[in-house]
Backbone as a chain_set.jsonl record, in Angstrom:
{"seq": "XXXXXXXXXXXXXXXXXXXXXXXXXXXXXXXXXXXXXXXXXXXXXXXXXXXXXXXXXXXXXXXXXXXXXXXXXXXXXXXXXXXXXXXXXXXXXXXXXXXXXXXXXXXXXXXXXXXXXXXXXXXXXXXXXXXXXXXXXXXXXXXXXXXXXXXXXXXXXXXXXXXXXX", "coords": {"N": [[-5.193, -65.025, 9.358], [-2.769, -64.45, 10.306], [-3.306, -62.043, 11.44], [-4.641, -62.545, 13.148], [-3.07, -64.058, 15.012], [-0.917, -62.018, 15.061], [-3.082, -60.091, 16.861], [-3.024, -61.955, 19.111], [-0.825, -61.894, 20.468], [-0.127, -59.783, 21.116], [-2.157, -59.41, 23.244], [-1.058, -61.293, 25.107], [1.792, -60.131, 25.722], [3.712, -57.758, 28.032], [2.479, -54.669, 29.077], [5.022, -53.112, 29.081], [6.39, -54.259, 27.215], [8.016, -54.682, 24.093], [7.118, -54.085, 20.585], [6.31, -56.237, 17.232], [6.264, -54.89, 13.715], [3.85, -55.644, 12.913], [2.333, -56.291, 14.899], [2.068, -54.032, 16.031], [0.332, -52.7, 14.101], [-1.867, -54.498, 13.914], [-2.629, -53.496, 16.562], [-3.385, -51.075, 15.842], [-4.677, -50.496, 13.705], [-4.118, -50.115, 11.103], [-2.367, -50.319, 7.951], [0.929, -52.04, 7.393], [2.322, -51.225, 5.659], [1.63, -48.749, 6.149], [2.476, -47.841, 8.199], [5.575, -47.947, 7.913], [5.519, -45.889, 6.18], [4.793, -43.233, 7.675], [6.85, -43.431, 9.577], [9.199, -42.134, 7.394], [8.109, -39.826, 7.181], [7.705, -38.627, 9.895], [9.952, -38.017, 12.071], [9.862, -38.08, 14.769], [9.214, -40.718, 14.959], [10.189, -43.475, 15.473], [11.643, -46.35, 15.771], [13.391, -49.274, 16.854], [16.167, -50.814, 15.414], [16.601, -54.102, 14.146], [18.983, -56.997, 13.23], [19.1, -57.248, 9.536], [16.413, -55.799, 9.377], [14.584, -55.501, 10.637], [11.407, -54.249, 12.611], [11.214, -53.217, 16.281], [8.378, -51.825, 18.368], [8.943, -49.395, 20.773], [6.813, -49.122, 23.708], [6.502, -46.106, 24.175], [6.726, -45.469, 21.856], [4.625, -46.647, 20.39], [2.411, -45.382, 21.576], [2.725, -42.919, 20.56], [2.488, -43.482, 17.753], [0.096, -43.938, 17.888], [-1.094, -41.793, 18.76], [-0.536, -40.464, 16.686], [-1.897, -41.49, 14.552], [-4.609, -40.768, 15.699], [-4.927, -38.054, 15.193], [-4.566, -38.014, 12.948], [-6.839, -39.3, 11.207], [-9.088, -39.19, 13.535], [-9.318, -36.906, 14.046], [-8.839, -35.242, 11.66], [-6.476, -34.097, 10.877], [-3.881, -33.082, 8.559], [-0.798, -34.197, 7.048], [0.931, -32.408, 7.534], [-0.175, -30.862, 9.35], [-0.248, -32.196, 11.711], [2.74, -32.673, 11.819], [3.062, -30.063, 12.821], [1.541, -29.44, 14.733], [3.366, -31.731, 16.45], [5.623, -30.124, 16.385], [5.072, -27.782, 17.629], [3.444, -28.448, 20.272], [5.001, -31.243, 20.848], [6.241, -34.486, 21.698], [5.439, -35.349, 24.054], [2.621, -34.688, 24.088], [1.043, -34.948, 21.863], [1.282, -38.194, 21.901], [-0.259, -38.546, 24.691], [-2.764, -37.442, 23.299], [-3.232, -39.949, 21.707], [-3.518, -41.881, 23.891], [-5.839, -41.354, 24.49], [-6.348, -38.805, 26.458], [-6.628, -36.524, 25.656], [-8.02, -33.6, 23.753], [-7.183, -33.038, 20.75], [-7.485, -29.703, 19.462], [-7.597, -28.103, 16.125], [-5.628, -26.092, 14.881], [-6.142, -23.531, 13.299], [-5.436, -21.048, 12.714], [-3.774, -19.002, 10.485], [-1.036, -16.952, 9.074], [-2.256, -14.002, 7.584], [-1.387, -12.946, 4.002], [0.438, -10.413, 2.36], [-0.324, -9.237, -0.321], [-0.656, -6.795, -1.465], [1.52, -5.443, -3.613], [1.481, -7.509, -5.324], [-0.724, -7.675, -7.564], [-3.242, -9.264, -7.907], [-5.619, -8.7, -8.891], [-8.992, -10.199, -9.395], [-9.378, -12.449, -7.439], [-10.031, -15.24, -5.394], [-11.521, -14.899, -1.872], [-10.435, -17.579, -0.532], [-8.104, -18.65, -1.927], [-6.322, -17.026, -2.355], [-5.843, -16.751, 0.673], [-4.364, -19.295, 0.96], [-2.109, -18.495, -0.104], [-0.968, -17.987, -2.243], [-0.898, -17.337, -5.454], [-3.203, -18.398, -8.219], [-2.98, -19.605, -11.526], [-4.187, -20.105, -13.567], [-8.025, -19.831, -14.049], [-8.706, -23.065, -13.733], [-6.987, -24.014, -11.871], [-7.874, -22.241, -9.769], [-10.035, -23.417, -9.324], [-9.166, -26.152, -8.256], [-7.545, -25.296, -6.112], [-9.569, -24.341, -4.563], [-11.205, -26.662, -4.203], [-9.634, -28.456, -2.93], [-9.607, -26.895, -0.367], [-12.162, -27.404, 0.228], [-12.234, -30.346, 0.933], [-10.408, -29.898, 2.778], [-12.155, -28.891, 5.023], [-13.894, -30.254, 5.027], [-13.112, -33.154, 5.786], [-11.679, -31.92, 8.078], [-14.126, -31.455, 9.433], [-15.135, -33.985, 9.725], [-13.696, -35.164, 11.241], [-13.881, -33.923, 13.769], [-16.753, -34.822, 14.385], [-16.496, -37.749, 14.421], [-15.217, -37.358, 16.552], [-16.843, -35.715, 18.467], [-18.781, -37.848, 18.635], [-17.647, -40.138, 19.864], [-17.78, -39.009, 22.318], [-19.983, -38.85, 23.459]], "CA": [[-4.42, -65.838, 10.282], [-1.562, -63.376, 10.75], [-3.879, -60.718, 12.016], [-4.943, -63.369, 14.952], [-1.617, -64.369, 15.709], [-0.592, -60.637, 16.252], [-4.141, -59.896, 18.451], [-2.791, -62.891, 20.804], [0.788, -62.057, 20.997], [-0.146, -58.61, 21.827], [-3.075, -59.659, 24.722], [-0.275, -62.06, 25.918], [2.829, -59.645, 25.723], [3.344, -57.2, 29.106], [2.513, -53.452, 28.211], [6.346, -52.544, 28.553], [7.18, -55.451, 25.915], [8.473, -54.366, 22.577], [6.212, -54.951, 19.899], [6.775, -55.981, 16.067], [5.418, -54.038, 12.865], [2.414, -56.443, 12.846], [1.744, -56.347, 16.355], [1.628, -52.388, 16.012], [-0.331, -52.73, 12.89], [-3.093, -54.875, 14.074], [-3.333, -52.883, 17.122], [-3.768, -49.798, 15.436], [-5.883, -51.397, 12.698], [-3.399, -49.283, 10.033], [-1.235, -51.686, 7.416], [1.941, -52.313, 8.141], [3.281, -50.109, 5.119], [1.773, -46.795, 6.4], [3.322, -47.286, 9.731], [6.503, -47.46, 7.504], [5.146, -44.4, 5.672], [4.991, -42.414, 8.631], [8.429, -43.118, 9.877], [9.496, -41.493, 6.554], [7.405, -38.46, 7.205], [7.708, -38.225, 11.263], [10.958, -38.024, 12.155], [10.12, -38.861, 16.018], [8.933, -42.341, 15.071], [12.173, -44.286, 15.222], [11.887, -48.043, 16.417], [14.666, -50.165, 17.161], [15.879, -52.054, 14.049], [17.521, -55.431, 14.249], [19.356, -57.633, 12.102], [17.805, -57.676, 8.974], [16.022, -54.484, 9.424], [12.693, -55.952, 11.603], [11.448, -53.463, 13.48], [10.703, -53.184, 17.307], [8.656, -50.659, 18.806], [8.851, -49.298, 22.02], [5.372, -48.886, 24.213], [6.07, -45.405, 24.17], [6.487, -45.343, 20.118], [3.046, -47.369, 19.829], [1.751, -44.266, 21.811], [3.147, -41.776, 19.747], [1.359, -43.47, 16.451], [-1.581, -43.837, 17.929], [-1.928, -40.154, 18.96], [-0.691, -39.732, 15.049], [-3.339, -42.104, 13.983], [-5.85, -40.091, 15.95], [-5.055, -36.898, 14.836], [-4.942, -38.157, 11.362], [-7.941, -40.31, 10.833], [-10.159, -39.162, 13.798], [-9.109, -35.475, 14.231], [-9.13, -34.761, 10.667], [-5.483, -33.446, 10.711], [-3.176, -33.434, 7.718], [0.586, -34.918, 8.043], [1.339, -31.479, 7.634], [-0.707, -30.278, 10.524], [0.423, -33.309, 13.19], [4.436, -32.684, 11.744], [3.299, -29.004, 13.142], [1.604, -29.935, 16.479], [4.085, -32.53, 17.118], [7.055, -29.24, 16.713], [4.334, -26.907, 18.782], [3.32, -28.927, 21.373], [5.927, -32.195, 21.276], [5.71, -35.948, 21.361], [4.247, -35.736, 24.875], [0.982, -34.414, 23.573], [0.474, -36.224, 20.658], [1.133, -39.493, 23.246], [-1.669, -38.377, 25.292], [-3.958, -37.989, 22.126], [-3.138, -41.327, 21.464], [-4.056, -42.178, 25.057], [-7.449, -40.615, 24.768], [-6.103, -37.891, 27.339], [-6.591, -34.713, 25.785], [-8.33, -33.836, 22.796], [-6.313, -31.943, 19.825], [-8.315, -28.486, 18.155], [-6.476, -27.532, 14.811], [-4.775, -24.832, 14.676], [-6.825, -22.811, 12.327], [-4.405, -19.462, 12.239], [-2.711, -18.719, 9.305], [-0.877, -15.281, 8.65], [-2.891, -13.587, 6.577], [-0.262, -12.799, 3.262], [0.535, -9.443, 1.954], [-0.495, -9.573, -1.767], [-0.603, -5.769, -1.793], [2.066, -5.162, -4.741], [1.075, -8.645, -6.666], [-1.741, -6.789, -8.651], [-4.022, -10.294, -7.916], [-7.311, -8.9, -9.725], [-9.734, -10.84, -9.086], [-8.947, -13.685, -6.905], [-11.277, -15.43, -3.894], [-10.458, -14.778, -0.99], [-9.599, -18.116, -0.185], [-7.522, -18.805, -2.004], [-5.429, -15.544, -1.363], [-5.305, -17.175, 1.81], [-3.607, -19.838, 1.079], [-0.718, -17.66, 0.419], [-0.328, -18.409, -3.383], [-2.204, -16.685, -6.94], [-3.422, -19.55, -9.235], [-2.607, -18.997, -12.723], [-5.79, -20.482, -14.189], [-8.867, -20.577, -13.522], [-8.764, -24.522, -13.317], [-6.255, -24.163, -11.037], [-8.0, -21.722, -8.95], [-11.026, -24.159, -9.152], [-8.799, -27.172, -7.763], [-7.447, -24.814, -5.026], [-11.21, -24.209, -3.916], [-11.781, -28.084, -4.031], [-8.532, -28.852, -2.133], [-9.768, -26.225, 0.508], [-13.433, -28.002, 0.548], [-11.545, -31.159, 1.135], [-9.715, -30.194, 4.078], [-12.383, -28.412, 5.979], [-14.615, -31.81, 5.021], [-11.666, -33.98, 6.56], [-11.937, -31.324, 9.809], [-15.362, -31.677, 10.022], [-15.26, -35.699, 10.242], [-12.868, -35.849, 12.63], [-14.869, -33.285, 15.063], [-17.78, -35.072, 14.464], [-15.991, -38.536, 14.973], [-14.767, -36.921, 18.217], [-17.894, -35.598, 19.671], [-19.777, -39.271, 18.525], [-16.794, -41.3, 20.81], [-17.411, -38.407, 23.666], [-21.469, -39.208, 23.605]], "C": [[-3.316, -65.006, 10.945], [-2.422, -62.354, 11.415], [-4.272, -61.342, 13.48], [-3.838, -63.952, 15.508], [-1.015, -62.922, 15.845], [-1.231, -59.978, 16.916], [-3.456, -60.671, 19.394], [-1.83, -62.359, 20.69], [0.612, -60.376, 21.687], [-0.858, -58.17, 23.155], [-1.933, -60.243, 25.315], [1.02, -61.534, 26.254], [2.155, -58.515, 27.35], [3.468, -55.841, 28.791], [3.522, -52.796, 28.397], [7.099, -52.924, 27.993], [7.304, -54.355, 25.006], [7.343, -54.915, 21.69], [6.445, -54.965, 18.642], [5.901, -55.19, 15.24], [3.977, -54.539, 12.885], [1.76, -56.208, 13.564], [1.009, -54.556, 16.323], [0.241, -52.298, 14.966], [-1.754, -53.127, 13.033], [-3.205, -53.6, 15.305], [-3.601, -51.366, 16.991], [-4.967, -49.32, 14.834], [-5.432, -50.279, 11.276], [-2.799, -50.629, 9.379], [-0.073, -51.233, 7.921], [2.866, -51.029, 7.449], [2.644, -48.29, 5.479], [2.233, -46.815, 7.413], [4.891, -47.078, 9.196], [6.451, -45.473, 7.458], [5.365, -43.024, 6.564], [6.201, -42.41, 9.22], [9.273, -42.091, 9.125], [8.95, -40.039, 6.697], [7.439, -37.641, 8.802], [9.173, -38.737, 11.756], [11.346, -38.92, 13.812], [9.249, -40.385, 16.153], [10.056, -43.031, 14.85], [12.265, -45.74, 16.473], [13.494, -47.897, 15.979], [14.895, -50.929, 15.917], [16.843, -52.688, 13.998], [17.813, -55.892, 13.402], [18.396, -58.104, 11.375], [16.547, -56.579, 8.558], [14.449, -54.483, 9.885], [12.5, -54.737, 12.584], [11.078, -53.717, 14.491], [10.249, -51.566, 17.982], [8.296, -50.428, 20.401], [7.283, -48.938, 22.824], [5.678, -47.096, 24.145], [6.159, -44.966, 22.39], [5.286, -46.082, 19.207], [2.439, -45.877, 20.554], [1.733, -43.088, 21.184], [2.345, -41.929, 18.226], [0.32, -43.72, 16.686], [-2.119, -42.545, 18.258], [-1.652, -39.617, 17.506], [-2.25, -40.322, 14.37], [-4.783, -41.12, 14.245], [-6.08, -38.973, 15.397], [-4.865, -37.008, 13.222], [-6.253, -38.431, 11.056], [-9.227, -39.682, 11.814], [-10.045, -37.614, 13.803], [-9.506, -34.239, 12.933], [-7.301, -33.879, 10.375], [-4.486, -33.925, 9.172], [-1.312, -33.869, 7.956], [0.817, -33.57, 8.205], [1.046, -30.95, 9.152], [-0.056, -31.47, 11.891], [2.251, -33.128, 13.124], [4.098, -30.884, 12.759], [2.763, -29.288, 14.854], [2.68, -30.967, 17.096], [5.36, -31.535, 17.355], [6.406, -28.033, 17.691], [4.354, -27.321, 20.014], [4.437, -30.24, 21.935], [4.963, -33.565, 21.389], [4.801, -36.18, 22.446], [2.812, -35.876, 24.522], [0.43, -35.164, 22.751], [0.952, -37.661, 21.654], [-0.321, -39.212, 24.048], [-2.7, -38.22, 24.343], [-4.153, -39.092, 22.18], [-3.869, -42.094, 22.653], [-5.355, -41.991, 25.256], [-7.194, -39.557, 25.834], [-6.573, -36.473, 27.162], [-7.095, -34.926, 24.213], [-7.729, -32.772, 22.086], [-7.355, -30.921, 19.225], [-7.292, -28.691, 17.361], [-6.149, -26.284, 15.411], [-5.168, -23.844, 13.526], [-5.979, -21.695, 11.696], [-3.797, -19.284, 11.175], [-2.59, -17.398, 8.799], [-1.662, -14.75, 7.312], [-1.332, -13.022, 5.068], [-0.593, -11.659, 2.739], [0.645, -9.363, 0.28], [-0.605, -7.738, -2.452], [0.135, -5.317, -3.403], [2.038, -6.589, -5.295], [0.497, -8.625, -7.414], [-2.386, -8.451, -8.704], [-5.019, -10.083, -8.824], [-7.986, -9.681, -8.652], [-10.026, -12.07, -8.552], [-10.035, -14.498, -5.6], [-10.486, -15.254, -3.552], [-9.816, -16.117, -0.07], [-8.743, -18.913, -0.454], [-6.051, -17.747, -1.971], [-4.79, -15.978, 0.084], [-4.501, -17.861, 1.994], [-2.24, -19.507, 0.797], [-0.085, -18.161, -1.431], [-1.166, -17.686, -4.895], [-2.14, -17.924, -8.265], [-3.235, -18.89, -10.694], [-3.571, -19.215, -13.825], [-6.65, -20.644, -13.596], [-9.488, -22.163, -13.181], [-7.951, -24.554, -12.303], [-6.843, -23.44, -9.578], [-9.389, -22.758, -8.428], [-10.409, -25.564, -8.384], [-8.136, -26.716, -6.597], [-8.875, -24.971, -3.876], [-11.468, -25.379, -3.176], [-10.767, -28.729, -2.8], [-8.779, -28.311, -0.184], [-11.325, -27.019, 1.37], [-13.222, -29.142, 1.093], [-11.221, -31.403, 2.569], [-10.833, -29.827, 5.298], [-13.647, -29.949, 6.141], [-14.021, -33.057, 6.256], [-11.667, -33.747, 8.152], [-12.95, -31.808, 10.628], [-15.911, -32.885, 10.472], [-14.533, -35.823, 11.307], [-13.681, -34.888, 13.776], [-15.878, -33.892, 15.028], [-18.152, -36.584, 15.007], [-15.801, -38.207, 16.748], [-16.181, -36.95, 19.004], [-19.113, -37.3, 19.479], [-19.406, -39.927, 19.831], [-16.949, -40.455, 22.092], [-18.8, -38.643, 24.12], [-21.435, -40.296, 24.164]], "O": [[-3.131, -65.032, 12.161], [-1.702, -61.72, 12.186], [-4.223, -60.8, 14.584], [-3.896, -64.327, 16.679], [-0.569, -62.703, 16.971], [-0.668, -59.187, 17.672], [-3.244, -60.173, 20.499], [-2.259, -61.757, 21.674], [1.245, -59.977, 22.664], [-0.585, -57.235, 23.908], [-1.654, -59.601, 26.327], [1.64, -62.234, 27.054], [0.995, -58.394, 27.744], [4.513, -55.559, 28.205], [3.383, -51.645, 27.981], [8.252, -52.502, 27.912], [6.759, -53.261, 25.155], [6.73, -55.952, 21.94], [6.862, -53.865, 18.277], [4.865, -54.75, 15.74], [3.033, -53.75, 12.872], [0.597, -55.887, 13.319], [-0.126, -54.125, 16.528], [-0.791, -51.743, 15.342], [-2.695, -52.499, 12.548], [-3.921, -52.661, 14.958], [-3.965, -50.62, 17.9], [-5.805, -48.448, 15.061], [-6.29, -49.749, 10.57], [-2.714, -51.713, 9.956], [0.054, -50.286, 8.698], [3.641, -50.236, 7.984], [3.057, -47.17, 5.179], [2.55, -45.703, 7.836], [5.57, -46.238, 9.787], [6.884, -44.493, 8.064], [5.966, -42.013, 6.201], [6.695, -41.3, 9.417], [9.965, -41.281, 9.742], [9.608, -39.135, 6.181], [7.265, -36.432, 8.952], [9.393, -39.948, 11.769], [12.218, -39.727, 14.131], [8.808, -40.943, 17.158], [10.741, -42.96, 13.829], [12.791, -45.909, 17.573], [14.275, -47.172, 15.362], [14.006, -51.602, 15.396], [17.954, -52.184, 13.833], [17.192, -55.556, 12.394], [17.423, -58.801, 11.66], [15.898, -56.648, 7.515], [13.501, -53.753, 9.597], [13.435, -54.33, 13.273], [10.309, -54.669, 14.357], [10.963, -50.577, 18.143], [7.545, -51.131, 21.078], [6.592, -48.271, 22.054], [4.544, -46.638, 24.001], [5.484, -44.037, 21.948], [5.062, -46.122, 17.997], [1.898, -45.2, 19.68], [0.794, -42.296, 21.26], [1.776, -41.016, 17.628], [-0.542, -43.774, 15.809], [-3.292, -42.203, 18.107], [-2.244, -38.638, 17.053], [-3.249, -39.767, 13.913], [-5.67, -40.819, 13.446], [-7.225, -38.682, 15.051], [-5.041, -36.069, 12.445], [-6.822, -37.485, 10.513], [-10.32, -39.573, 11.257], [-11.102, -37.117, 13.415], [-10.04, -33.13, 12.967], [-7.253, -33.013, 9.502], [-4.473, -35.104, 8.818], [-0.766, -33.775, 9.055], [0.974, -33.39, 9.413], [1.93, -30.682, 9.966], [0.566, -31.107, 12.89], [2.971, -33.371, 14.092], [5.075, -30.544, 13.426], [3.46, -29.318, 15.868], [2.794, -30.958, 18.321], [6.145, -31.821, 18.259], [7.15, -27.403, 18.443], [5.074, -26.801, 20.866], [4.732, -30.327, 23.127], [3.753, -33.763, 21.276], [3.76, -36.827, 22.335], [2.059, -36.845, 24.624], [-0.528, -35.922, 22.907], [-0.043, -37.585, 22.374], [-1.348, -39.84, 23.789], [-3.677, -38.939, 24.555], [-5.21, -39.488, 22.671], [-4.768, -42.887, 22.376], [-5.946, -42.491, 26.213], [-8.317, -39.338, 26.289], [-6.823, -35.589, 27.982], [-6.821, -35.905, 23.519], [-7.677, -31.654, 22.6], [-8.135, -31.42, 18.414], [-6.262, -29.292, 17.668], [-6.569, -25.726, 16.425], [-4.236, -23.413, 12.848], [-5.849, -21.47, 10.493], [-2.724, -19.851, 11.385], [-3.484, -16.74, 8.265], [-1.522, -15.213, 6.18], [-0.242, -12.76, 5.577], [-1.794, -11.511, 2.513], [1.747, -9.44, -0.263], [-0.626, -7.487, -3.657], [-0.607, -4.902, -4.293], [3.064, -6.699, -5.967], [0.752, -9.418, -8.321], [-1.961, -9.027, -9.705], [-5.396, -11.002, -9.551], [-7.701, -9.802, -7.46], [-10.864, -12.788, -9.097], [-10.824, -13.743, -5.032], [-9.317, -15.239, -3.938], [-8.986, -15.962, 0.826], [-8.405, -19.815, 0.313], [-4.943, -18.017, -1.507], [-3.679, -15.698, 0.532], [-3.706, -17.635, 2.906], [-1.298, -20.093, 1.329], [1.046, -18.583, -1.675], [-2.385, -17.857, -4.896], [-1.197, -18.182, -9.013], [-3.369, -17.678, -10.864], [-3.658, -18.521, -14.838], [-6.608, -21.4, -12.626], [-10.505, -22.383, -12.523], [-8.332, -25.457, -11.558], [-6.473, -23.845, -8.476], [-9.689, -22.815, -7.235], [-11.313, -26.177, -7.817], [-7.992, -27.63, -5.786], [-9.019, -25.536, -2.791], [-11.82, -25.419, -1.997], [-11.214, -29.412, -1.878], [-8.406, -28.895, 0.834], [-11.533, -27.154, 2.576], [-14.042, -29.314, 1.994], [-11.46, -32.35, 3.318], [-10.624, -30.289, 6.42], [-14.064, -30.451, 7.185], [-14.535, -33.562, 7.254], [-11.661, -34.546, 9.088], [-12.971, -32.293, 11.759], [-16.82, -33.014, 11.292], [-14.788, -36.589, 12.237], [-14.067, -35.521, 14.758], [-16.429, -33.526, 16.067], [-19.167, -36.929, 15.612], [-16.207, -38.771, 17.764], [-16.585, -37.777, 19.821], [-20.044, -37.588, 20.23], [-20.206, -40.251, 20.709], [-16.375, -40.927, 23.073], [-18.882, -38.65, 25.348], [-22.482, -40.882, 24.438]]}, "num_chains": 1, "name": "protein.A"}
């Protein structure tokens, strides 16, 4: 019932209305507490907050979590990676994600790390990469998995992408 009372109020509102957490929420199709969540973690999400502490957000702060949304969920990005495109490129960009405007690559690069005097042994190399020496082999085995994880995560959201570009 609440989810169809914030579809209408949001067909019937004018797209430079304000809109509440709900309203954002359904039209995101996120709950209400990760759009908190993300405030806590994205610094340039910052509604209006009224007596009481209700939030309102602005049409261009529904654009801004929906280009997070995208680059979370369809992109495959981690918060880490969208807190870094959003300080690379800025809120514009991630807005136009959101928009369907422009489509985000990752950012694959990462300085390779100088492990020269750490005497590693026998380490993969990717976890070497990640810029850290595991101290057990269980640990180096949950690095691995963590790594399988993310490029899994990548690979859905490119694959999401090119489905919605077909």
């Amino acid at each position: 019932m609440l989810v169809a009372t914030a579809q209408l109020a949001v067909r019937s509102k004018s797209p430079e209305a304000f809109r509440t957490i709900s309203e954002v929420a359904c039209d995101l199709d996120v709950p209400q507490h990760v759009l908190r969540f993300w405030e806590s973690r994205f610094a340039q999400v910052r509604p209006i907050k009224r007596a009481g502490g209700r939030r309102y957000y602005r049409p261009e702060d529904v654009d801004l979590l929906r280009g997070i949304r995208t680059l979370l969920y369809s992109e495959g990005y981690t918060i880490k990676g969208v807190q870094k495109v959003l300080r690379d490129r800025g809120l514009r960009y991630v807005a136009e994600v959101g928009r369907g405007n422009t489509v985000a690559e990752p950012d694959l690069s990462v300085p390779e790390p100088d492990f020269s005097e750490a005497g590693l042994g026998e380490v993969s190399a990717e976890v070497v990469h990640l810029g850290r020496k595991p101290q057990s082999l269980e640990e180096e085995e949950r690095v691995r998995l963590e790594i399988l994880l993310a490029e899994l995560l990548r690979l859905k959201g490119r694959l999401r992408a090119a489905q919605r570009r077909a």
